[in-house]
C-alpha positions as CSV (number, residue, x, y, z in Angstrom):
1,X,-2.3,-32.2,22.2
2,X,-4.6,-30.4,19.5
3,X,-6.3,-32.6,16.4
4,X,-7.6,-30.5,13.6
5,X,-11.1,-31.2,12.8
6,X,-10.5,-30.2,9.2
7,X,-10.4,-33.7,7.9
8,X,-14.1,-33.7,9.2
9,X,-15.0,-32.0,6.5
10,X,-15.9,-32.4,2.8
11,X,-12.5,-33.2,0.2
12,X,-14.1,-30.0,-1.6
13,X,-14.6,-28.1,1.0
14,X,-10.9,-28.9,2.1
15,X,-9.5,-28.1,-1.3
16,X,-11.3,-24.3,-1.4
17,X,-9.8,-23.5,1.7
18,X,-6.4,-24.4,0.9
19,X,-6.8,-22.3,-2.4
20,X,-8.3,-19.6,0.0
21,X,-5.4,-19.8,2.0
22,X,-2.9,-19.7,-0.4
23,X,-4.8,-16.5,-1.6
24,X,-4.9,-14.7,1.7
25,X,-1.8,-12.9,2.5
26,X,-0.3,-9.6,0.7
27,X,3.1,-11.1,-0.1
28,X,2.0,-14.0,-1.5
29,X,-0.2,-12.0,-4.3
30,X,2.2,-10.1,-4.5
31,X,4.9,-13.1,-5.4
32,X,1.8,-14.4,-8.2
33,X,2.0,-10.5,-9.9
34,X,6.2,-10.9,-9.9
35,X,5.6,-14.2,-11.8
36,X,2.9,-13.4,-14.1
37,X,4.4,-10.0,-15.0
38,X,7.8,-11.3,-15.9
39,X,8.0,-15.3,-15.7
40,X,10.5,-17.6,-14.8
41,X,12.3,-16.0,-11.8
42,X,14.7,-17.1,-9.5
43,X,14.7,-17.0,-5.8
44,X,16.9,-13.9,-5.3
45,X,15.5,-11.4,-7.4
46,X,12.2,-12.2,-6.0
47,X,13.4,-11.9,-2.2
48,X,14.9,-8.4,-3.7
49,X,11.4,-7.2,-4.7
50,X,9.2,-8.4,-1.7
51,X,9.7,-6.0,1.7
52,X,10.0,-8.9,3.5
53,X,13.3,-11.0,4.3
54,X,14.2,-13.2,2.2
55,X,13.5,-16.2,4.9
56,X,10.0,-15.0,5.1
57,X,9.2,-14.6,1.2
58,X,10.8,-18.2,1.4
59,X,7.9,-19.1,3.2
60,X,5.5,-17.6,0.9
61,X,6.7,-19.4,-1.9
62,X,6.6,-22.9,0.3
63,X,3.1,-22.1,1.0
64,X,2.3,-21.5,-3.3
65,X,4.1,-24.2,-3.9
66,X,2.3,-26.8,-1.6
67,X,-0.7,-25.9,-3.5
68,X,0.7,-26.2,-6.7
69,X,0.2,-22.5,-7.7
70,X,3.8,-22.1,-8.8
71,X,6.4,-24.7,-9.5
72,X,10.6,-24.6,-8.5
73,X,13.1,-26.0,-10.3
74,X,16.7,-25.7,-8.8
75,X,19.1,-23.1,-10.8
76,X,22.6,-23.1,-9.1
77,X,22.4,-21.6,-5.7
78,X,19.1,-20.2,-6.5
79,X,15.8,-21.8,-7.4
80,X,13.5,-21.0,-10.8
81,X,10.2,-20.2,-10.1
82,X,7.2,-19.6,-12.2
83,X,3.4,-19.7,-12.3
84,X,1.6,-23.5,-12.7
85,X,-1.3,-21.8,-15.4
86,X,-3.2,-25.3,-14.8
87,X,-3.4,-25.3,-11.5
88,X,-4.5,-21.3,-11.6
89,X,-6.9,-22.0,-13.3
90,X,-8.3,-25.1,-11.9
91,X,-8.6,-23.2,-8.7
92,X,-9.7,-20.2,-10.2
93,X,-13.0,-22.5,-11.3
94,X,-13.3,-24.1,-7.9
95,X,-13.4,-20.6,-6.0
96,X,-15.5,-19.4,-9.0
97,X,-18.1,-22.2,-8.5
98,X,-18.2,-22.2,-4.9
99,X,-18.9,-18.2,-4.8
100,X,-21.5,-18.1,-7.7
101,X,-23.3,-21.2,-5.3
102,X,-23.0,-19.2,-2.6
103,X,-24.2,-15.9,-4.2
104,X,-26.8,-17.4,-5.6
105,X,-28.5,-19.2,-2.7
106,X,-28.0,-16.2,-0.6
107,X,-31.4,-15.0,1.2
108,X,-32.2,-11.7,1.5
109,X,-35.2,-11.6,4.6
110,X,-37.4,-14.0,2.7
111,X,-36.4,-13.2,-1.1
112,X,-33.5,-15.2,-3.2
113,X,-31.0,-12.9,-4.3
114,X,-30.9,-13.4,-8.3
115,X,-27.9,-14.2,-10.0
């Protein structure tokens, strides 16, 4: 049996990742464009405009929606999808801040890189 370590580290830390992770696949951008581009959709016409199977971009959206990127609602056989602005944007200022602290701490030899 295999324990993940990630609880070992930091809730922030934790919380960066997942919105890394979310971030980190083609499809899944992809899905975030649909939505942003043309709102509420529902399950079908996005399956229809991702190359994947529709089992697969099922997936995707299980994956944004853990996170709380976008939200589902159902509508008949299909389920309404859109973008959760709020919770872009909170992430969008955790990543943010975690990459300008990063940047600008970075060494360069023996001189601070300035931000």
């Amino acid at each position: 049996m295999t324990f993940s370590k990630k609880t070992e580290f930091p809730e922030r830390l934790q919380q960066i990742s997942s919105a890394a992770r979310a971030l980190a696949h083609p499809a899944r951008l992809e899905i975030l464009d649909y939505l942003a581009q043309h709102g509420r959709t529902v399950s079908g016409e996005l399956a229809g405009k991702i190359p994947l199977s529709p089992a697969t971009v099922s997936q995707h959206l299980n994956l944004l929606l853990s996170v709380g990127l976008i939200r589902g609602q159902n509508f008949g056989k299909n389920v309404n999808y859109w973008i959760e602005k709020k919770r872009v944007l909170e992430m969008e200022e955790m990543l943010h801040h975690y990459l300008w602290k990063v940047a600008a701490f970075t060494v360069s030899g023996d001189k601070e890189i300035q931000v």
